[in-house]
C-alpha positions as CSV (number, residue, x, y, z in Angstrom):
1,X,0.0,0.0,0.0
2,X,1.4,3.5,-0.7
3,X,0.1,6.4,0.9
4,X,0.8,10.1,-0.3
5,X,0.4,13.8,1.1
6,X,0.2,16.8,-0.4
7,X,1.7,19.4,1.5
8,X,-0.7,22.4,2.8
9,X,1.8,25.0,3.6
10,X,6.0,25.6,4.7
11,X,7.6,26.5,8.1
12,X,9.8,29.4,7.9
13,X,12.2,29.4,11.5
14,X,15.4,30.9,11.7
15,X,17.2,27.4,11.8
16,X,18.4,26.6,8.3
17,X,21.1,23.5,9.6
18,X,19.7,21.0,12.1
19,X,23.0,21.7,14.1
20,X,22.4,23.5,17.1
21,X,18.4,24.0,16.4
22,X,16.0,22.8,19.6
23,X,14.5,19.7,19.3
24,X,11.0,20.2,21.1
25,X,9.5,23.4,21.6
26,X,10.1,23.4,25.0
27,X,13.6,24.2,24.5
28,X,12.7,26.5,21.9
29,X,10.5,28.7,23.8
30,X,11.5,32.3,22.6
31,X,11.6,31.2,18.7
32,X,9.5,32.7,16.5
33,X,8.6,31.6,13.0
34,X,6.1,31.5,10.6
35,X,3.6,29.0,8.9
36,X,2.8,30.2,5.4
37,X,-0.3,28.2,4.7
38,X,-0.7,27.8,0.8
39,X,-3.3,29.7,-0.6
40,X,-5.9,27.0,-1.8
41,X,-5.9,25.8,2.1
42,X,-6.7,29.6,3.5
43,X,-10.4,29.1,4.0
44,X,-9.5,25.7,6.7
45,X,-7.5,28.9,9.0
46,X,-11.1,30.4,9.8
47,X,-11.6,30.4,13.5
48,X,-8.0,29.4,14.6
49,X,-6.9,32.7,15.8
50,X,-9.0,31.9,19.2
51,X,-6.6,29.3,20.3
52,X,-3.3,29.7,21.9
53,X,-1.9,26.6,21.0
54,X,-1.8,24.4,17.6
55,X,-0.1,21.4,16.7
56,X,2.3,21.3,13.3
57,X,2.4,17.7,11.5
58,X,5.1,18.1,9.4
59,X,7.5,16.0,6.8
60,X,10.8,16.0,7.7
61,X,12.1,16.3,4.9
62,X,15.7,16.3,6.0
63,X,15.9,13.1,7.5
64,X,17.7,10.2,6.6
65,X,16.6,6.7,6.5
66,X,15.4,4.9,9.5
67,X,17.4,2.7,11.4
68,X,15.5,0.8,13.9
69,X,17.6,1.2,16.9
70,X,18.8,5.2,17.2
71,X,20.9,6.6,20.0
72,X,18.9,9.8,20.7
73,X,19.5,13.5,21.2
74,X,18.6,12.9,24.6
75,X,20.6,10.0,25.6
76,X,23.9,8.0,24.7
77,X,22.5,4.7,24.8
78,X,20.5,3.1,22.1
79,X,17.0,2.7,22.0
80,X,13.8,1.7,19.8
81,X,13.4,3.9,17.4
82,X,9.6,4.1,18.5
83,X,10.4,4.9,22.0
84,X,12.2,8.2,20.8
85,X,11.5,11.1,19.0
86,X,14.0,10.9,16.8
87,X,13.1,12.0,13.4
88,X,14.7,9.6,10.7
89,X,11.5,7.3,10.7
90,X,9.7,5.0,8.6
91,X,7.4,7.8,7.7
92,X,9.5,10.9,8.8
93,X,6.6,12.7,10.4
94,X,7.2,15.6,12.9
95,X,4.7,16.8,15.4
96,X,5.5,20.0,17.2
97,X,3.1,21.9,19.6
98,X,3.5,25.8,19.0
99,X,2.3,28.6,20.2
100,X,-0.1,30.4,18.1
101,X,0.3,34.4,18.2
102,X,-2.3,35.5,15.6
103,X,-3.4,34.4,12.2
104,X,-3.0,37.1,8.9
105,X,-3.9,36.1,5.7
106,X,-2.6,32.9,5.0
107,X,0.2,33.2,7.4
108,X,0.5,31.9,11.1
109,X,2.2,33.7,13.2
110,X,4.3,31.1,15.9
111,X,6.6,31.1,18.9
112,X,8.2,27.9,20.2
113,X,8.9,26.3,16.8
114,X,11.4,23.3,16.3
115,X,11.7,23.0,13.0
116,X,13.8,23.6,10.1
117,X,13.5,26.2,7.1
118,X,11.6,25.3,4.4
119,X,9.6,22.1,6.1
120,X,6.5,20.9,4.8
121,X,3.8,21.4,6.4
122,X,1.1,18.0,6.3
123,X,-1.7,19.3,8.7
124,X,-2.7,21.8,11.6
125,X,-5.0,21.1,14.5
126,X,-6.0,23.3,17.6
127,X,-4.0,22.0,20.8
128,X,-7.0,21.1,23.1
129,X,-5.2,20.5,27.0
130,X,-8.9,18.7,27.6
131,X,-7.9,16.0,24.8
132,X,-4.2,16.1,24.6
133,X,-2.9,16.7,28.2
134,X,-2.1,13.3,30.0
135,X,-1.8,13.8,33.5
136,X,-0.2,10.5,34.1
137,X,1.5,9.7,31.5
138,X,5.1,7.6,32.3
139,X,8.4,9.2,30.4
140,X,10.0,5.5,30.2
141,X,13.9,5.8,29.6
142,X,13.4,10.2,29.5
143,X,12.6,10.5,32.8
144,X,16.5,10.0,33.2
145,X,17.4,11.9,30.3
146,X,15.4,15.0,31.0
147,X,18.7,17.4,32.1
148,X,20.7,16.6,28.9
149,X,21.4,18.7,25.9
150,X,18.4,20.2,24.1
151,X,19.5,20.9,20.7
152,X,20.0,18.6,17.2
153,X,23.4,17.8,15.7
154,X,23.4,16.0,12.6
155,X,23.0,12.5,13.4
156,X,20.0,12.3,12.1
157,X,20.2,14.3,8.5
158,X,20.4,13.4,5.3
């Protein structure tokens, strides 16, 4: 089965090299970018100024192929590739929570943003704490490796 998207807009960030760039928003909390949302998708924006919050699915289109067993960002020991977020994947799908700081035109203004120049963007969706906050969720091997280093090198690029 092959499954195609078509791309609805493009991140623009000041981080053009994945060296040195954060690698959640957390760690990215004064960055400001913008989401230029391509014209024939402007109508799906309406209403999405009243929320503070959105989550970006993006294609990261700079990763390199998978490997199934990735020594993270976060760590120095290797681990499933499914119990990181490391972005060379299978399907090399990024998901980044950003702030949302207004909407004009066809172009989202955003803080907190993780993500390279230039990456596709494959859907937007209003952050909702009442559906996505997990109060008791487990962090697994992170909960060890939440002091280290916040930013990419290039491990992980193509």
């Amino acid at each position: 089965m092959k499954i195609e998207f078509l791309p609805i807009g493009i991140i623009h960030t000041p981080f053009m090299e994945l060296e040195g760039m954060p690698i959640q928003p957390p760690g990215a909390a004064s960055v400001k970018g913008t989401v230029e949302v391509f014209e024939n998708f402007r109508s799906g924006l309406k209403d999405l100024d009243g929320f503070s919050h959105i989550i970006l699915l993006c294609h990261l289109h700079r990763a390199r192929s998978h490997e199934l067993t990735v020594v993270p960002y976060l760590d120095d020991q290797p681990r499933g590739l499914f119990s990181t977020r490391a972005p060379s994947r299978p399907n090399p799908i990024g998901l980044s929570v950003v702030r949302l700081l207004s909407v004009k035109g066809n172009t989202l203004e955003v803080a907190d943003l993780d993500l390279l120049d230039g990456t596709p963007v494959l859907d937007i969706k209003p952050y909702v704490g009442e559906f996505d906050e997990r109060t008791d969720a487990r962090l697994g091997w992170l909960q060890a490796a939440r002091d280290r280093k916040k930013s990419a090198d290039t491990r992980f690029e193509e």
